[in-house]
Backbone as numpy.savetxt, mean C-alpha at the origin, in Angstrom:
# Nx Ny Nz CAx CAy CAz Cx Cy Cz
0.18 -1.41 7.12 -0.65 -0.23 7.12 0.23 1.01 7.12
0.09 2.04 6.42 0.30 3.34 6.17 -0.25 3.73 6.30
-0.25 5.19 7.58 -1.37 6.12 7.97 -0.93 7.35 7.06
0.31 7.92 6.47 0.29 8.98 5.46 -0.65 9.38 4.59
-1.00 10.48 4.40 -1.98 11.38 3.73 -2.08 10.48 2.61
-0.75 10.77 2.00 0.05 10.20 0.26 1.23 9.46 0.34
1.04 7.99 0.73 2.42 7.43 1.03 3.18 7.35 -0.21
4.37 7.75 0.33 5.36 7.85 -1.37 5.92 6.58 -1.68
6.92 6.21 -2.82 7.57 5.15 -2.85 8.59 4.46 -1.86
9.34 5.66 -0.94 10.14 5.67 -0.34 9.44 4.92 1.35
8.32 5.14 1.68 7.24 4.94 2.98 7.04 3.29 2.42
6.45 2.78 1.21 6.53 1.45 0.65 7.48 0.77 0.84
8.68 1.09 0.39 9.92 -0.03 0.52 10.25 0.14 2.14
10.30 1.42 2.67 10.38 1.17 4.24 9.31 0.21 5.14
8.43 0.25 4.82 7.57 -0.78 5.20 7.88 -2.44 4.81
8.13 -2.58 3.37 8.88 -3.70 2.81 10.14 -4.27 3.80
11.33 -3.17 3.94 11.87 -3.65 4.57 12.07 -3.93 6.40
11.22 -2.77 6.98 10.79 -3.31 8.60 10.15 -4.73 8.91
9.38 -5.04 7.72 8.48 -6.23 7.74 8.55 -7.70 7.01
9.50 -7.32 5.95 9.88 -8.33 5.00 8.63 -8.54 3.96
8.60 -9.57 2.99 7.37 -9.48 1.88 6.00 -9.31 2.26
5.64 -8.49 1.44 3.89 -8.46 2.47 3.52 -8.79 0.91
2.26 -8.59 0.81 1.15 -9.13 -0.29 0.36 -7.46 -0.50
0.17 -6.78 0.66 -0.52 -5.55 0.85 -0.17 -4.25 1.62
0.09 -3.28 1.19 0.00 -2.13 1.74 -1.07 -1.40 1.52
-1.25 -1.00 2.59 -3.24 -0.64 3.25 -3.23 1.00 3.60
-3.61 1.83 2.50 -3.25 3.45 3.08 -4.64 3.69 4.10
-4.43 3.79 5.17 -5.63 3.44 6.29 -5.78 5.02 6.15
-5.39 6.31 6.06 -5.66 7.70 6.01 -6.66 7.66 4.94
-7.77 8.36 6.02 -9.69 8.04 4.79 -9.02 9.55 3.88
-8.13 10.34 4.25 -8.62 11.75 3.32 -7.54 11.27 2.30
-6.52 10.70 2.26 -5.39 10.66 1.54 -5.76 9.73 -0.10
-4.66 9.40 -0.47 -4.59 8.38 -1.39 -3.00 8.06 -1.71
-2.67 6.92 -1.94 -1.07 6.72 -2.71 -0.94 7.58 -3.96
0.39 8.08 -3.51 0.90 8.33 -5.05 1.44 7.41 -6.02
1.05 7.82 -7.09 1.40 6.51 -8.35 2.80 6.51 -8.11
4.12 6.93 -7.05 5.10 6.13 -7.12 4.71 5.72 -6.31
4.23 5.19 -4.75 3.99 4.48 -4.08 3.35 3.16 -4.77
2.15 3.33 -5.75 1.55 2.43 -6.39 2.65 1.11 -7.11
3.65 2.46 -7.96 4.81 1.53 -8.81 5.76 0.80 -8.13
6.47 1.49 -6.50 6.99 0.88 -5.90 6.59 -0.91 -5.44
5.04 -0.50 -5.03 5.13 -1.96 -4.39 4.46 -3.24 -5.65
4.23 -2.82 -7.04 4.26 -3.53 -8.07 5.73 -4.30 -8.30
6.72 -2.91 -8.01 8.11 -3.60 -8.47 7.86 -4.43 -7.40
7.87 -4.48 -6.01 8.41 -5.53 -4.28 7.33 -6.96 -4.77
6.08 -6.56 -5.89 5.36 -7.71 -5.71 4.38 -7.62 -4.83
4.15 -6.33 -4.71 2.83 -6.32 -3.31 1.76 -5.10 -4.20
0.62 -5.15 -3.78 -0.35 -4.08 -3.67 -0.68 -3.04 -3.10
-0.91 -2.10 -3.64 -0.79 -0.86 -2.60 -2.21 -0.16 -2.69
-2.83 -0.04 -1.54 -4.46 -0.04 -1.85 -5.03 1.11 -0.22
-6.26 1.55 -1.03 -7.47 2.20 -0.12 -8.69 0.66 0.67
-9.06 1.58 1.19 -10.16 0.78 1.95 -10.60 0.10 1.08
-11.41 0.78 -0.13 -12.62 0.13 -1.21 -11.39 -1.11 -1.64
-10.46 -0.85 -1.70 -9.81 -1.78 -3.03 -9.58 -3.19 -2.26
-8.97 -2.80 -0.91 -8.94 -4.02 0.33 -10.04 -4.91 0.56
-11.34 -4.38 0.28 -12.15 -5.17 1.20 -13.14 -5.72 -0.06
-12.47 -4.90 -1.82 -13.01 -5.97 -2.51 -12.35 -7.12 -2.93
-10.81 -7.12 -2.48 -9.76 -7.77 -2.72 -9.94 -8.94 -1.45
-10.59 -8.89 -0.66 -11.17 -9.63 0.68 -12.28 -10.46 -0.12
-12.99 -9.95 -0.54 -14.18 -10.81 -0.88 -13.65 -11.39 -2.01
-12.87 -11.22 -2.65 -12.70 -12.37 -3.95 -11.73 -13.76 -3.84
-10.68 -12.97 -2.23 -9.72 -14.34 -2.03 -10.17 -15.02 -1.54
């Protein structure tokens, strides 16, 4: 989880590396959104980088 407004690419790979491979990064800030380098970052790590809506339709399909 990322509480930043606009988590950047740089907030992604720090998360990547405190935690090791995740599948998801979750921007939990309702006013914010990722920036499309945050988005591209965790495409390159192999993970998703997502809002509420995108999480919990990504919940119902796994």
């Amino acid at each position: 989880m990322i509480a930043d407004y606009e988590p950047t690419a740089d907030a992604v790979r720090t998360l990547w590396e405190q935690f090791g491979p995740i599948d998801i990064v979750w921007n939990i800030n309702p006013n914010g959104s990722p920036s499309p380098e945050a988005i591209d970052a965790g495409q390159e790590l192999g993970c998703e980088v997502m809002k509420w809506d995108e999480l919990r339709e990504y919940l119902r399909t796994a």
